[in-house]
MIGU-659524 format. One record per residue (C-alpha): x, y, z; residue number from 1; residue in one letter. Coordinates in nm, 4 decimals, padded with zeros to 6 digits, m for minus. Layout:
+----------+----------+----------+-----+------+
!        X !        Y !        Z !  nr ! rest !
+----------+----------+----------+-----+------+
!        X !        Y !        Z ! NUM !    A !
...
+----------+----------+----------+-----+------+
END
This chain:
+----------+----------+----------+-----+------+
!        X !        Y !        Z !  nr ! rest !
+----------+----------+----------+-----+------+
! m02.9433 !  04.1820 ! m00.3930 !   1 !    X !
! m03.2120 !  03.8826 ! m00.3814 !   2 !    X !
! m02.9907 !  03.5413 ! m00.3936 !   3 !    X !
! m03.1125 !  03.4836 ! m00.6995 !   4 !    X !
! m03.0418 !  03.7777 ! m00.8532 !   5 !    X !
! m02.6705 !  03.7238 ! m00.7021 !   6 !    X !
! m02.6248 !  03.3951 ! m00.8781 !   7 !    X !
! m02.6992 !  03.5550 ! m01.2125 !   8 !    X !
! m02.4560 !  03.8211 ! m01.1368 !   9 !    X !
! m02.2060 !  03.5920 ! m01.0232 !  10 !    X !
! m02.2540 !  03.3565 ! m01.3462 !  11 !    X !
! m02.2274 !  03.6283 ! m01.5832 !  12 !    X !
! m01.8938 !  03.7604 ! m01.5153 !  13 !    X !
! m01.7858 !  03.3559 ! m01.5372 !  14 !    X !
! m01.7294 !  03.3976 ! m01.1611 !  15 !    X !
! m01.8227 !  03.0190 ! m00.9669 !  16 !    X !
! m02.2165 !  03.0175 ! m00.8024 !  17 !    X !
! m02.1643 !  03.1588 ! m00.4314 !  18 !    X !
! m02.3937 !  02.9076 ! m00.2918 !  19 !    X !
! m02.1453 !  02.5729 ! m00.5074 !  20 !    X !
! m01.8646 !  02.8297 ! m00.3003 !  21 !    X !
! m01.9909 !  02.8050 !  00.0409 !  22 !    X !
! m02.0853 !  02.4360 !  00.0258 !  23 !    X !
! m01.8867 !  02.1980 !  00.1767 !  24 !    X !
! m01.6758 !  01.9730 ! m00.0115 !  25 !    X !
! m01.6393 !  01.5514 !  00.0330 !  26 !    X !
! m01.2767 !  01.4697 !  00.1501 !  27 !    X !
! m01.1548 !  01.2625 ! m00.1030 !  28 !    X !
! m01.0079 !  00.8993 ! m00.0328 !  29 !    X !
! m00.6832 !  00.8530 !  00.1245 !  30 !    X !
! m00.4222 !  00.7704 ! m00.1197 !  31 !    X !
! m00.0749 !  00.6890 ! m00.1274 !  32 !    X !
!  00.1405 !  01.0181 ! m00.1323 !  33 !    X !
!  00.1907 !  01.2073 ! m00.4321 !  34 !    X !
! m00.0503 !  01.0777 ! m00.6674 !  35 !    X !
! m00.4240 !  01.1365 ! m00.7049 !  36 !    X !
! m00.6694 !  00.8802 ! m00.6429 !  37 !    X !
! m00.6365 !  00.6163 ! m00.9351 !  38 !    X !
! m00.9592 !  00.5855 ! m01.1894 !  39 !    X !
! m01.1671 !  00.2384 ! m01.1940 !  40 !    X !
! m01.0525 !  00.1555 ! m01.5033 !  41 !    X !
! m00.9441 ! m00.1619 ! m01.3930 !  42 !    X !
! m01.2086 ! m00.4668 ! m01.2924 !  43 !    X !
! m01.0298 ! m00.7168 ! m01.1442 !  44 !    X !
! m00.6413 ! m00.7781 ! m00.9952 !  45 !    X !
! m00.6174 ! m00.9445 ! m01.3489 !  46 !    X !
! m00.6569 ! m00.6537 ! m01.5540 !  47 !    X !
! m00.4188 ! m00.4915 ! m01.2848 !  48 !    X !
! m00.1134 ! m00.6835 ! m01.3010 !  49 !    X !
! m00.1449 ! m00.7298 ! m01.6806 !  50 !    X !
! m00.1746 ! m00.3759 ! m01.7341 !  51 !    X !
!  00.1258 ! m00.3594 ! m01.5429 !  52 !    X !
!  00.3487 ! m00.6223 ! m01.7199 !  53 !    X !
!  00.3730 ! m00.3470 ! m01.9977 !  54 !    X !
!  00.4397 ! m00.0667 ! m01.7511 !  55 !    X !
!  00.7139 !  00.2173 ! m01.8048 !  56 !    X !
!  00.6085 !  00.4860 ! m01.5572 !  57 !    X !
!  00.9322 !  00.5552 ! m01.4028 !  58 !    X !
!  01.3189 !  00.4372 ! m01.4773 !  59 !    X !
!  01.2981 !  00.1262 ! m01.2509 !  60 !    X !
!  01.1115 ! m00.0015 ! m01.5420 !  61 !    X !
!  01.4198 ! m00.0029 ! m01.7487 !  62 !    X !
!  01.6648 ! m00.2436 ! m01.5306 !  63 !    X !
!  01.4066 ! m00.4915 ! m01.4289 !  64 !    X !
!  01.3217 ! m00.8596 ! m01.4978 !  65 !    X !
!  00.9492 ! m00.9287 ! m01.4238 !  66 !    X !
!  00.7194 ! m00.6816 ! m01.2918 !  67 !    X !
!  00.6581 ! m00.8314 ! m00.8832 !  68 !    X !
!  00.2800 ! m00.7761 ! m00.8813 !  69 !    X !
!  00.1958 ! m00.9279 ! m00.6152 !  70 !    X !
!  00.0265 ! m01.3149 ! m00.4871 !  71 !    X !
! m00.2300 ! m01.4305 ! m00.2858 !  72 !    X !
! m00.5816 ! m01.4559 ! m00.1991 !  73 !    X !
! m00.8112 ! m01.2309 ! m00.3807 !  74 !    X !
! m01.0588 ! m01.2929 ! m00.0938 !  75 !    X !
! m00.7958 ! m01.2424 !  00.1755 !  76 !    X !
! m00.8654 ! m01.0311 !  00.4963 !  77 !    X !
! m00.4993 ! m00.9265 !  00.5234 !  78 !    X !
! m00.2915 ! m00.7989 !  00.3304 !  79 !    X !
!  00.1134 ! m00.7754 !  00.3797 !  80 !    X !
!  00.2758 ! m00.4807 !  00.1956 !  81 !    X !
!  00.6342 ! m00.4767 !  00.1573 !  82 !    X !
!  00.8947 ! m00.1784 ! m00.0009 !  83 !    X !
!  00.9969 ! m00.3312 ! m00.3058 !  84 !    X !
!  01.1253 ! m00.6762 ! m00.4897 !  85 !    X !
!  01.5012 ! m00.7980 ! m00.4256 !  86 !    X !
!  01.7198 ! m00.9402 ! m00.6643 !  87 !    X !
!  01.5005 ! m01.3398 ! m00.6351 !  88 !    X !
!  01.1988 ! m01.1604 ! m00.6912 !  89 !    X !
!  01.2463 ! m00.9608 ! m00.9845 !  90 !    X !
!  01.3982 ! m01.2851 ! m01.1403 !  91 !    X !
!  01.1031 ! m01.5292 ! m01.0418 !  92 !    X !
!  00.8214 ! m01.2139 ! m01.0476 !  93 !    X !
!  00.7107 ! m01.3257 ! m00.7296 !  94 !    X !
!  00.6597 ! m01.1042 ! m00.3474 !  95 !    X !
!  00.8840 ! m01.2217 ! m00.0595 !  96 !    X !
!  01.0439 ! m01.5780 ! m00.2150 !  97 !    X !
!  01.4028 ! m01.5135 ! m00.0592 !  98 !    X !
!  01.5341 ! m01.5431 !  00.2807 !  99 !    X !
!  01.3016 ! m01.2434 !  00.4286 ! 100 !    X !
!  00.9975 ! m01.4702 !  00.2408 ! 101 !    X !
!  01.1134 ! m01.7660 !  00.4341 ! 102 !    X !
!  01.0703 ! m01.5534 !  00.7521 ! 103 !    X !
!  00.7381 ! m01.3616 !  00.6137 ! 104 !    X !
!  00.6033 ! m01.7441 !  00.5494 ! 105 !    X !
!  00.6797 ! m01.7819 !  00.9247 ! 106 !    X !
!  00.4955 ! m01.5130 !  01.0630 ! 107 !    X !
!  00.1796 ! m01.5659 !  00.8857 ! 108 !    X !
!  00.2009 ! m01.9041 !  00.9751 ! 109 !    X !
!  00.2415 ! m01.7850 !  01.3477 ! 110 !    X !
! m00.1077 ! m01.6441 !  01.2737 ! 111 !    X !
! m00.2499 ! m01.9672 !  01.2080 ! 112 !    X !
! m00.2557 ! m01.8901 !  00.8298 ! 113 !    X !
! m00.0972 ! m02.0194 !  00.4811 ! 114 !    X !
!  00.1053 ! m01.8149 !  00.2557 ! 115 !    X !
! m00.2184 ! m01.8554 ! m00.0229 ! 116 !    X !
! m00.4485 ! m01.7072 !  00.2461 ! 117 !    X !
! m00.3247 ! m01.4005 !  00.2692 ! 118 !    X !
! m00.2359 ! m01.1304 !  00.0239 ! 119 !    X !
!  00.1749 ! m01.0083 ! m00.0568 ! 120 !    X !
!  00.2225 ! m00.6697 ! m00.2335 ! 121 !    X !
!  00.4732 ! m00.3679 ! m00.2643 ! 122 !    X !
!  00.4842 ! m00.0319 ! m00.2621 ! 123 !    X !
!  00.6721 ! m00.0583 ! m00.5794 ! 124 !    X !
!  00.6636 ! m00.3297 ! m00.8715 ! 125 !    X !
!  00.9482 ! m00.3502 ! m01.0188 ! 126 !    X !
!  01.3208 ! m00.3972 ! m00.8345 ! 127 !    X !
!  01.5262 ! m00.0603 ! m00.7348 ! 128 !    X !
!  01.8452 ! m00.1009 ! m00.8568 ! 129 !    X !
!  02.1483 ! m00.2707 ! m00.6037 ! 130 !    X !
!  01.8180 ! m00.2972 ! m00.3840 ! 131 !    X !
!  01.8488 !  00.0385 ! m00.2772 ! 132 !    X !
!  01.5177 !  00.2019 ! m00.1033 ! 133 !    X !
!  01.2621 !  00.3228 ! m00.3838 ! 134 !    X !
!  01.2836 !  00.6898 ! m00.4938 ! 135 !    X !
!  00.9553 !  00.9240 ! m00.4112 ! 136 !    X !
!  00.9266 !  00.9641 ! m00.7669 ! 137 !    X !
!  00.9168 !  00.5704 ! m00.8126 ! 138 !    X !
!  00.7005 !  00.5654 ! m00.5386 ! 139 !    X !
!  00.4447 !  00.8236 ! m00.6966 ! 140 !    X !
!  00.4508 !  00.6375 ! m00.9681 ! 141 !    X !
!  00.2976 !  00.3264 ! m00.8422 ! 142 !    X !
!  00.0814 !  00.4764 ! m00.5624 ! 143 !    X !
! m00.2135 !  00.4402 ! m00.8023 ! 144 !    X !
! m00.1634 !  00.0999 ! m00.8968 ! 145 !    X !
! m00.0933 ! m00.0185 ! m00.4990 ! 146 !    X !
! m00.4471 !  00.1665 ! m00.4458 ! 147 !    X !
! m00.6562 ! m00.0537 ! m00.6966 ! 148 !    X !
! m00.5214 ! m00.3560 ! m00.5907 ! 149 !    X !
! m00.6395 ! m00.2356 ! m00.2344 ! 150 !    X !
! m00.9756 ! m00.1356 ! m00.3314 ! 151 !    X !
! m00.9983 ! m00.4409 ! m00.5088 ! 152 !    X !
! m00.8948 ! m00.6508 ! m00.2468 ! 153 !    X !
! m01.0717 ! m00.5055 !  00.0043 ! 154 !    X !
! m00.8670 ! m00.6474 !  00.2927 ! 155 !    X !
! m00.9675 ! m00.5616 !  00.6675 ! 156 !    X !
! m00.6158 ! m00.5117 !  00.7992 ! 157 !    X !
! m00.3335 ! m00.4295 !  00.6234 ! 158 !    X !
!  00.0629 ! m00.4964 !  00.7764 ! 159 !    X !
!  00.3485 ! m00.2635 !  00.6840 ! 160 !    X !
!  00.6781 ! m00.3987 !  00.6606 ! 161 !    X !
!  00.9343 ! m00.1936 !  00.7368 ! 162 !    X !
!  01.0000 !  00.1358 !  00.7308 ! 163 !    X !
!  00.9925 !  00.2199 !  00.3325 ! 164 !    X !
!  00.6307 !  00.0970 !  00.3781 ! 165 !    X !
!  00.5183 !  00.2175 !  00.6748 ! 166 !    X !
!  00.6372 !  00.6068 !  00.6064 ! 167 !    X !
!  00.4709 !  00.6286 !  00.2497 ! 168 !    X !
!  00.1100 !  00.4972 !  00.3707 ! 169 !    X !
!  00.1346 !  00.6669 !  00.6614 ! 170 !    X !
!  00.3283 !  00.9951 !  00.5162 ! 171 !    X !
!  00.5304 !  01.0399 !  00.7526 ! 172 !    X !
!  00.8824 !  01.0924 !  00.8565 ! 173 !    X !
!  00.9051 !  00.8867 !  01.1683 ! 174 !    X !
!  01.1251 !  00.6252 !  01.2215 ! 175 !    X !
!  00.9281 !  00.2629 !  01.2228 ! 176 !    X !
!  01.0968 !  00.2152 !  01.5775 ! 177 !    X !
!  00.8296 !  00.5056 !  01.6522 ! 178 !    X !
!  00.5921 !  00.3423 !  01.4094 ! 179 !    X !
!  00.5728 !  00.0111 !  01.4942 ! 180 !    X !
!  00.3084 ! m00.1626 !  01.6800 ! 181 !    X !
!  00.0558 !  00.1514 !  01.6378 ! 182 !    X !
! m00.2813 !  00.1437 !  01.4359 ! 183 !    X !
! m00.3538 !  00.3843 !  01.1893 ! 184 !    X !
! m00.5342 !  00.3736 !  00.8771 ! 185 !    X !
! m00.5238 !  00.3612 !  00.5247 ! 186 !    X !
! m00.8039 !  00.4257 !  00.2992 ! 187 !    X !
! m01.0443 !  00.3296 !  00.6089 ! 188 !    X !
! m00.8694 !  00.0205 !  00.6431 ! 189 !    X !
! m00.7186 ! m00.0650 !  00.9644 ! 190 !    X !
! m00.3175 ! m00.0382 !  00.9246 ! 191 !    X !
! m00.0191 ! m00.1671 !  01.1475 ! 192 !    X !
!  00.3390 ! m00.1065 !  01.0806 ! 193 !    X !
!  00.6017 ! m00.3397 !  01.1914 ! 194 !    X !
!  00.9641 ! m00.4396 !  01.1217 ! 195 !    X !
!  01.0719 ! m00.5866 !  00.7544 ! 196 !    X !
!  01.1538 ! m00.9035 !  00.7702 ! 197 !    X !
!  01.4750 ! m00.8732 !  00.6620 ! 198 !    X !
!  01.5503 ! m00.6324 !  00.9256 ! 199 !    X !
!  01.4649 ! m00.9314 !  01.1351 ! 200 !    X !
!  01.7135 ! m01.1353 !  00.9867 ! 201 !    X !
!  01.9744 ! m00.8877 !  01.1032 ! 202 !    X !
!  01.8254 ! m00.8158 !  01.4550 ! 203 !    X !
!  01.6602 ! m01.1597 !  01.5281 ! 204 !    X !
!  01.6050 ! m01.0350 !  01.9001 ! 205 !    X !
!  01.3574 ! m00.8325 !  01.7270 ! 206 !    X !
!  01.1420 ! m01.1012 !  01.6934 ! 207 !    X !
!  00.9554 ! m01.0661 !  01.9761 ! 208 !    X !
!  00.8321 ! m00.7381 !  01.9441 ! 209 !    X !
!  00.7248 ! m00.8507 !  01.6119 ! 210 !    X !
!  00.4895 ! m01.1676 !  01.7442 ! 211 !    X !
!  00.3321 ! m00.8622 !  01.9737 ! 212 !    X !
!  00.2881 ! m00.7066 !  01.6967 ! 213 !    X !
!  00.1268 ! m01.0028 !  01.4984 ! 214 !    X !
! m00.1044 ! m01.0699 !  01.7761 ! 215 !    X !
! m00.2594 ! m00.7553 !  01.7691 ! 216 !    X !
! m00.3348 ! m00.8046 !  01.3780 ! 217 !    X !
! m00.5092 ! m01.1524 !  01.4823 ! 218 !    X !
! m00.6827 ! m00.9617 !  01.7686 ! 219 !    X !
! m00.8142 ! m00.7071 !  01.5140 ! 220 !    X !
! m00.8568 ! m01.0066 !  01.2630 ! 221 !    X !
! m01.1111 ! m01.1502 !  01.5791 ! 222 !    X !
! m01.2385 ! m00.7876 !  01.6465 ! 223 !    X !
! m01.3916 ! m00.7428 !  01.2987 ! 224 !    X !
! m01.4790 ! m01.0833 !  01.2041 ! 225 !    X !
+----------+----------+----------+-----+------+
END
């Protein structure tokens, strides 16, 4: 049968054309675990986080404060993303303002940056209850509103804190003692894991490993321009 003759055949018995079939398909983006790629519906970081003032997409929704949307610069070539907010941030609605924010302040300052040059997020918005780690289904739930704010951010390198974050950008099981201090990716964008900062404030001989780790983000900072 002439291949023409074969797509006709296909078509009418509602069966897909052979040739659409054997073509190869575009991998689609990365995105966070769990959730399909999120639509453009949104313009601007703006839009975002007022969208998500209103937001009741899973049951953390129902115990919290503010939505924690996240701060910084819009233009920023890093981006810090964090598990979820503590008890301080869900009441001021701000990333990283307790004693691990004193610390995060620290680091990026140890980069030779501000706090307002950089960008703060989570992987979730809104505060787990007790500050217990954020359920997959909570997780889910936000993955497509972490991935705008990405592709509108656009950073260059992004830094996981912690294991919570690390594990469900990466998705991956591994501890972030196995974790830490390795590039990976996500969404094309240059990715390194490294200890929470309030992990730090338990294990402050830690430290060290960290400051390795934020020199290779200001190498890779360098290496990219």
């Amino acid at each position: 049968m002439k291949s023409r003759d074969l797509v006709r055949y296909c078509r009418d018995l509602g069966w897909r054309d052979p040739l659409e079939v054997a073509a190869p398909a575009t991998p689609p983006p990365q995105t966070a675990p769990g959730h399909a790629r999120p639509t453009s519906g949104f313009a601007s970081l703006e839009e975002l986080g007022q969208h998500l003032q209103g937001c009741t997409e899973c049951r953390l929704s129902k115990g919290r404060r503010k939505v924690v949307f996240g701060e910084g610069s819009a233009s920023s070539g890093l981006m810090f993303i964090g598990e979820g907010p503590g008890s301080e941030e869900d009441r001021s609605g701000r990333p990283f303002v307790g004693q691990a924010g004193q610390l995060l302040d620290g680091m990026i300052q140890a980069l030779g940056l501000s706090r307002e040059s950089v960008y703060i997020a989570n992987v979730v918005k809104c505060r787990p209850p007790g500050n217990r780690d954020p359920e997959d289904n909570e997780m889910a739930a936000c993955a497509p509103f972490l991935d705008r704010q990405i592709d509108l951010l656009e950073p260059r390198v992004i830094v996981a804190l912690g294991r919570i974050a690390a594990q469900r950008l990466l998705a991956t099981s591994k501890p972030i003692s196995a974790l830490r201090g390795k590039w990976a990716a996500y969404r094309g964008i240059p990715l390194l894991p490294t200890f929470h900062p309030a992990y730090l404030l338990r294990s402050p001989t830690e430290k060290r490993a960290v400051w390795d780790d934020l020199k290779r983000v200001r190498e890779k900072l360098r290496e990219l321009g």
